[in-house]
ZALO-436041 format. One line per field, with one value per residue: residue in one letter; residue number from 1; x, y, z of N, C-alpha, C in turn. Coordinates in nm, 2 decimals. Layout:
residues N
res = a, ... .
n = NUM, ... .
nxx = X, ... .
nyy = Y, ... .
nzz = Z, ... .
caxx = X, ... .
cayy = Y, ... .
cazz = Z, ... .
cxx = X, ... .
cyy = Y, ... .
czz = Z, ... .
end
This chain:
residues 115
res = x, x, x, x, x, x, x, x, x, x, x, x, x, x, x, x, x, x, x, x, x, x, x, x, x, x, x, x, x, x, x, x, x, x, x, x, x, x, x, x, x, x, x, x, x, x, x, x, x, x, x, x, x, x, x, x, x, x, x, x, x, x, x, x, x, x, x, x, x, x, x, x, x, x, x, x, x, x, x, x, x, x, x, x, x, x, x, x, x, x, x, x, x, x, x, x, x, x, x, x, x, x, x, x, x, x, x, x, x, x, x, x, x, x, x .
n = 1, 2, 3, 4, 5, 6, 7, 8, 9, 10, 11, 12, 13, 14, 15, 16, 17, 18, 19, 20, 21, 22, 23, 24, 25, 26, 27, 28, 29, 30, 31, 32, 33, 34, 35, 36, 37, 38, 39, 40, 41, 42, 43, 44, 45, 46, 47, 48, 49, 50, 51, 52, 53, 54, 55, 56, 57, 58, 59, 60, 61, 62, 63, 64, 65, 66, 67, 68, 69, 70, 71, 72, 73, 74, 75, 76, 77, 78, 79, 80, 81, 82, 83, 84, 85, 86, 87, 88, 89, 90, 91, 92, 93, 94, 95, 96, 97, 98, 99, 100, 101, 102, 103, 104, 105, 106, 107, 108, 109, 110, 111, 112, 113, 114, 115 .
nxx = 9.12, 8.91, 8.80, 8.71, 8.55, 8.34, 8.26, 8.13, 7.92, 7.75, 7.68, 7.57, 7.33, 7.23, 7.11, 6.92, 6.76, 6.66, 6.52, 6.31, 6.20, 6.12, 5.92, 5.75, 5.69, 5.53, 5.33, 5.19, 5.14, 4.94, 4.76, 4.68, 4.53, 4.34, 4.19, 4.10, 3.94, 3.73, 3.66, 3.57, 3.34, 3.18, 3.11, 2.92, 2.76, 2.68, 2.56, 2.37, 2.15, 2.11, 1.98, 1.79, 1.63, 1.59, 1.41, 1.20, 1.13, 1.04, 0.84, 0.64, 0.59, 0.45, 0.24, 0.13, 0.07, -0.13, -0.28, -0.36, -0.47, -0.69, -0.85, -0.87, -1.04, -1.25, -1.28, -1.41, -1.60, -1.76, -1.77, -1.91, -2.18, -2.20, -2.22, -2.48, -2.62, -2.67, -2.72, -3.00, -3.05, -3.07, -3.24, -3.48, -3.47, -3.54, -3.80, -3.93, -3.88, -4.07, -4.30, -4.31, -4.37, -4.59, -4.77, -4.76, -4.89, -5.23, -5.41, -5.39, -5.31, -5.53, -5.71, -5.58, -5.62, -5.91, -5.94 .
nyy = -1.51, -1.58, -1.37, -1.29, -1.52, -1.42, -1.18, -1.31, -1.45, -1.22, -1.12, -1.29, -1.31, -1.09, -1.04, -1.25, -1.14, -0.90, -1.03, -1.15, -0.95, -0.80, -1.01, -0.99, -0.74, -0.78, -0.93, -0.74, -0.55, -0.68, -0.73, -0.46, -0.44, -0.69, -0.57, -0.29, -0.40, -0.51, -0.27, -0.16, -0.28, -0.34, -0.04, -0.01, -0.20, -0.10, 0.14, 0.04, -0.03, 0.14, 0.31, 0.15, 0.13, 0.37, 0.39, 0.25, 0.39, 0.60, 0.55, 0.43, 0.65, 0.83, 0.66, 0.66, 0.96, 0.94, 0.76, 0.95, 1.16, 1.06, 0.96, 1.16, 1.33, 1.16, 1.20, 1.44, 1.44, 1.31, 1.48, 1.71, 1.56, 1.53, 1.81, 1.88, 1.75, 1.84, 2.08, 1.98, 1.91, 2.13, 2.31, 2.11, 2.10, 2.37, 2.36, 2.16, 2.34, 2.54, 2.39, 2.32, 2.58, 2.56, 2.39, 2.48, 2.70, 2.73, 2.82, 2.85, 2.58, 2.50, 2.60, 2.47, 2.19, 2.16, 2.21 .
nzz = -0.64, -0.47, -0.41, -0.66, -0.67, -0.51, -0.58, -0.84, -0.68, -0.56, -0.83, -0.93, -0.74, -0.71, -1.01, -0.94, -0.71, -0.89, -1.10, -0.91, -0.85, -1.08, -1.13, -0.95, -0.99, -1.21, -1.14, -0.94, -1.15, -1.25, -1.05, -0.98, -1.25, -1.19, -0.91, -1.06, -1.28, -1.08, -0.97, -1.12, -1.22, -0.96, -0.92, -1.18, -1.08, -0.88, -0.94, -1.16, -0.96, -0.76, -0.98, -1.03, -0.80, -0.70, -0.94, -0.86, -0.59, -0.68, -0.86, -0.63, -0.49, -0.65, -0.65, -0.40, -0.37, -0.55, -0.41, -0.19, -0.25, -0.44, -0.16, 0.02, -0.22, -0.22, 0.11, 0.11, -0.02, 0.12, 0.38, 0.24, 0.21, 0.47, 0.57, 0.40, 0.51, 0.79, 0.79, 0.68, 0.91, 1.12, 0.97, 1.05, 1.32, 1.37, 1.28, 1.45, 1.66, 1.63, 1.60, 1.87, 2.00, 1.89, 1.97, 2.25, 2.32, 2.43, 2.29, 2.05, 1.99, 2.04, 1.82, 1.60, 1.60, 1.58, 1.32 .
caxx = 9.02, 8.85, 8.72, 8.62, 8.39, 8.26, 8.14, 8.02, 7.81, 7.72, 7.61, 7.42, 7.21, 7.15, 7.04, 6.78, 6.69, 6.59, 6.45, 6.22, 6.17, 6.09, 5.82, 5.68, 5.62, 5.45, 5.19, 5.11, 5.03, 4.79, 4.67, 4.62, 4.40, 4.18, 4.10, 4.10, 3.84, 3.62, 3.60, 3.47, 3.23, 3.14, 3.05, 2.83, 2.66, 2.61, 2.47, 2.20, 2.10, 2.08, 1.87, 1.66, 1.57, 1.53, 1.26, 1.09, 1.10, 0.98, 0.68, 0.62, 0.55, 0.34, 0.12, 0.09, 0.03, -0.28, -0.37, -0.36, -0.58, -0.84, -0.87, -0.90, -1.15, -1.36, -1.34, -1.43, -1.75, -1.80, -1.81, -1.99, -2.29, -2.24, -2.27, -2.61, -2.74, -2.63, -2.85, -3.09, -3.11, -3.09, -3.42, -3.56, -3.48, -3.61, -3.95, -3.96, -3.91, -4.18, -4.45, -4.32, -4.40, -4.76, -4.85, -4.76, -4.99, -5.36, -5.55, -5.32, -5.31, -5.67, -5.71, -5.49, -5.70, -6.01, -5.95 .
cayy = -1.61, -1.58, -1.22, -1.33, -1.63, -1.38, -1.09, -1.43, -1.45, -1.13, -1.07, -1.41, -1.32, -0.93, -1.14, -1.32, -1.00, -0.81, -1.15, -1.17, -0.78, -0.80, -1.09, -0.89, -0.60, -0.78, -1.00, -0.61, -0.48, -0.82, -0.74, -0.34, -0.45, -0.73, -0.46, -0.22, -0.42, -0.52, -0.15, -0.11, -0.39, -0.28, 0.12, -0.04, -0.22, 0.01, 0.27, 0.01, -0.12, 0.27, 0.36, 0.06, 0.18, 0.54, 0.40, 0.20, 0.49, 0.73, 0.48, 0.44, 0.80, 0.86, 0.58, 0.69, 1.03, 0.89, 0.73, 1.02, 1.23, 0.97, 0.96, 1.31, 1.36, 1.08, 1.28, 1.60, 1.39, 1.28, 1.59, 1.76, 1.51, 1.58, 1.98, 1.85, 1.69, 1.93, 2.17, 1.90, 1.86, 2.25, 2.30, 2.02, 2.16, 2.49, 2.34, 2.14, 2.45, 2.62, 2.30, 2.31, 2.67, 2.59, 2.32, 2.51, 2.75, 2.66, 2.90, 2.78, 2.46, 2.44, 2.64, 2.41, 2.05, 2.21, 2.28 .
cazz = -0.68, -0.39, -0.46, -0.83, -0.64, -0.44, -0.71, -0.91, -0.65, -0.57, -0.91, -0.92, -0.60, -0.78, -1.10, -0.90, -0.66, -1.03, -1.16, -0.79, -0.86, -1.21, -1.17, -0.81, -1.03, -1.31, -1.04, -0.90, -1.24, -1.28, -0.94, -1.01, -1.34, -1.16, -0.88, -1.13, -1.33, -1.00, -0.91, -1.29, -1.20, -0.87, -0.98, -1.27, -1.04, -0.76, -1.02, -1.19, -0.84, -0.75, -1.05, -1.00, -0.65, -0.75, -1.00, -0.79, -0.46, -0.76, -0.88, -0.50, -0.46, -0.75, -0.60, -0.23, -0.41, -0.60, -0.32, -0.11, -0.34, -0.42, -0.03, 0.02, -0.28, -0.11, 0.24, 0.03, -0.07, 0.27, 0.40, 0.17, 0.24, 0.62, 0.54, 0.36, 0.65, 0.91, 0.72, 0.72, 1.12, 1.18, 0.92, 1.13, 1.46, 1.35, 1.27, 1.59, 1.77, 1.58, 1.60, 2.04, 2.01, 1.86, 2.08, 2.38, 2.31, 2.42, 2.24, 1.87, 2.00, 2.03, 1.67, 1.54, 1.64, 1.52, 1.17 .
cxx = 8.90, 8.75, 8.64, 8.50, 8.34, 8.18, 8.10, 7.92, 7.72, 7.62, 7.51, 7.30, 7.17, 7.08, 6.91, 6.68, 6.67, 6.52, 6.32, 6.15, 6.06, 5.91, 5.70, 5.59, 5.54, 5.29, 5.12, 5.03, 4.89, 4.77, 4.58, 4.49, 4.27, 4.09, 4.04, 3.91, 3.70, 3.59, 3.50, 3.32, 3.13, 3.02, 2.96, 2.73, 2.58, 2.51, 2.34, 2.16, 2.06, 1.96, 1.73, 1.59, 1.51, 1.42, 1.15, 1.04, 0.96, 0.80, 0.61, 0.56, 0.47, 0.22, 0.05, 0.01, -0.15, -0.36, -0.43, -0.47, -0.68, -0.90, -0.96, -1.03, -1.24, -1.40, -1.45, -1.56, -1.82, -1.85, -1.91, -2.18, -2.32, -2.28, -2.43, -2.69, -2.77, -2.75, -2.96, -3.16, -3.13, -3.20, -3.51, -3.58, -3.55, -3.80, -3.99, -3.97, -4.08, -4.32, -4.44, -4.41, -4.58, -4.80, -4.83, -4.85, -5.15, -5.43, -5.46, -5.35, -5.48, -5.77, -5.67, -5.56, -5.83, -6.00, -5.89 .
cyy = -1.61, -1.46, -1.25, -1.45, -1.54, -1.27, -1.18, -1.45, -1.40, -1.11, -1.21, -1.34, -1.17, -0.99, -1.24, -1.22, -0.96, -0.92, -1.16, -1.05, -0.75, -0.88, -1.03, -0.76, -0.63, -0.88, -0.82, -0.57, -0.58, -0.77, -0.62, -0.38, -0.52, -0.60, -0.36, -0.26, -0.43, -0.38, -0.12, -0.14, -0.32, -0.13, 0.04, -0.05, -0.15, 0.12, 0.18, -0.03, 0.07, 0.34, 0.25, 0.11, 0.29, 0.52, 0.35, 0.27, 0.55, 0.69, 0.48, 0.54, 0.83, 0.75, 0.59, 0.84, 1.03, 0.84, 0.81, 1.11, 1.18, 0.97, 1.08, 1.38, 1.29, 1.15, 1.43, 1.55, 1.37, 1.41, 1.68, 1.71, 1.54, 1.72, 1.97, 1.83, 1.77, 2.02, 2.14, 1.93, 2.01, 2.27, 2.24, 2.09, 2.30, 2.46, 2.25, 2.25, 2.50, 2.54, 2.32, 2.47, 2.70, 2.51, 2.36, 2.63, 2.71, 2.71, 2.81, 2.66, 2.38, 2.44, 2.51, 2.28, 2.09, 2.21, 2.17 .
czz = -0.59, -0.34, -0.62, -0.78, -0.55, -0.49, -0.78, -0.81, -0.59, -0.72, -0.96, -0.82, -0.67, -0.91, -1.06, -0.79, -0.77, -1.09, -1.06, -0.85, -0.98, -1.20, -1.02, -0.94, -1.15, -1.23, -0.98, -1.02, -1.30, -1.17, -0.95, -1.11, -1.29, -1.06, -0.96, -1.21, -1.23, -0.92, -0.99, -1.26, -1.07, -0.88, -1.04, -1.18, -0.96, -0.83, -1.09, -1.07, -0.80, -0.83, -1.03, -0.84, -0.66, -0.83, -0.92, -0.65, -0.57, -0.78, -0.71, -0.46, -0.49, -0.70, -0.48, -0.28, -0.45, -0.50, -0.22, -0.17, -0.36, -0.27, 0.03, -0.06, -0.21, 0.04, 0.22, 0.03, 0.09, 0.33, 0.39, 0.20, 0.37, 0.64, 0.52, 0.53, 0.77, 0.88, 0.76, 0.86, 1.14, 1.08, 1.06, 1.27, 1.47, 1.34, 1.38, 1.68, 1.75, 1.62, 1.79, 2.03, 1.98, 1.94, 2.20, 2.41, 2.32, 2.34, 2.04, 1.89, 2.01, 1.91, 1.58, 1.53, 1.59, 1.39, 1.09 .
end
């Protein structure tokens, strides 16, 4: 009798270890799906938050670009006017030589006030 109350409660306590077991392995596969879903969630977002960045680097680029070029044509112009001028001043300095060269002359320089 004393063996039959002891497999009765052996096979009670295995009846609630597989019942424990049972309800363990159905809270994991609810736990596997929410992770499961917040990885889903997660990726999604990381990838539009990724593309939204990548557009706005991309736009970013193309604007420093333009800016960089407009810049640069503007120096191009700049330049180009200082080329001019340069010109300018060596003409200039060439014909100051030439006018020092006449007034240092007495006999031209005397020609020269006469006429």
């Amino acid at each position: 009798a004393e063996a039959a109350d002891h497999a009765r409660d052996t096979e009670a306590r295995m009846a609630d270890i597989l019942q424990a077991q049972a309800e363990m392995q159905g809270r994991m596969g609810a736990i596997a799906e929410v992770f499961g879903a917040r990885q889903a969630e997660l990726t999604q977002s990381l990838g539009q938050r990724l593309d939204a960045m990548t557009g706005r680097l991309g736009q970013t680029m193309a604007e420093q670009t333009k800016s960089t070029h407009e810049s640069l044509a503007k120096l191009q112009e700049r330049l180009a006017v200082i080329d001019t001028a340069q010109g300018n001043i060596q003409s200039l300095a060439g014909q100051v030589v030439q006018l020092q060269a006449i007034l240092s002359n007495k006999q031209t320089r005397g020609a020269f006030g006469q006429s």
